[in-house]
N, C-alpha and C positions, 0 to 999 in steps of 0.2 A: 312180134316184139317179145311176146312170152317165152317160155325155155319150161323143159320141163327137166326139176332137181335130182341126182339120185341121192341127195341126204336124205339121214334117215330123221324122220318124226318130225318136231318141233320146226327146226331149218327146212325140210322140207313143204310142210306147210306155210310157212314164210313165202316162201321162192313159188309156190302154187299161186300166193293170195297177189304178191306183187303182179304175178304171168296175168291171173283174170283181172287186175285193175286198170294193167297195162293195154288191155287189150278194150276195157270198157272205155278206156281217153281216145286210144287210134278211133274206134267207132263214133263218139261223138264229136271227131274233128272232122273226120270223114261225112259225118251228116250236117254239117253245117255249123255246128258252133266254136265260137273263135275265144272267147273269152273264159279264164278259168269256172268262173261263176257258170259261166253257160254249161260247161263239162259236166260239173261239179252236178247239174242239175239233173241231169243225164244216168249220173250214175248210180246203181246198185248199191240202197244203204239197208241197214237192217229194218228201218220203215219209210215210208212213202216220203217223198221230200218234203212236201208240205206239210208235215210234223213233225219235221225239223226245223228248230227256233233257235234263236241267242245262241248262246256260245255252242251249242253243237252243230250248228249252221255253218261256223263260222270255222269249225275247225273241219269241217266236212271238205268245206274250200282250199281250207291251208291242207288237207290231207292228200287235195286234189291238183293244189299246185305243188306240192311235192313230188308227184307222180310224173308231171309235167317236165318239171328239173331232170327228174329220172330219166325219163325220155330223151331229152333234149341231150343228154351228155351222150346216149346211146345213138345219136344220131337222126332220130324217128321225126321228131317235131324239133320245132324251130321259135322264136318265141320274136314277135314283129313289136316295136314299142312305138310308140309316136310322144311330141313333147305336149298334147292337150286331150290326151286318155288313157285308157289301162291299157296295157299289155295284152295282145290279140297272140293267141297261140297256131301255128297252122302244119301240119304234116310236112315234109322234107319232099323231096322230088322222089329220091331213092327209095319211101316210103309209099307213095301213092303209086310209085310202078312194080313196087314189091308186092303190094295187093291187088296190085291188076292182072297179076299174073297166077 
């Protein structure tokens, strides 16, 4: 799902940080979690999840259903809703046999 940028500097690192975030989501959908929360828990922050609280917890989620949306327009995931819970997120077909291969 990542790319790697030929910008220089700044946009480049942009386009790097999106590539590994993208790729930390396909992994924790890939392992079993369905739920942005669930991802969100999964992934790579500057400390441990469990030291993250209140509102940085909370944007950590929204930073990771962001990624999710990103994904989703690209193709990769897919986002399952139901009318008596949240929003369950799950890899695409073309995705899981993109990495099967």
């Amino acid at each position: 799902p990542g790319g790697v940028s030929r910008e220089p500097g700044p946009v480049a690192e942009l386009h790097a940080h999106h590539a590994r975030r993208f790729d930390e989501v396909v992994s924790a959908l890939a392992g079993g979690a369905t739920s942005g929360w669930q991802v969100a828990t999964l992934m790579k922050w500057s400390r441990p999840w469990a030291g993250i609280d209140g509102f940085m917890r909370r944007a950590a989620v929204l930073e990771t259903l962001a990624h999710l949306r990103a994904l989703e327009v690209r193709g990769v995931v897919v986002e399952v809703t139901t009318p008596d819970g949240p929003s369950r997120w799950q890899l695409t077909h073309e995705a899981v046999q993109g990495s099967a291969s």
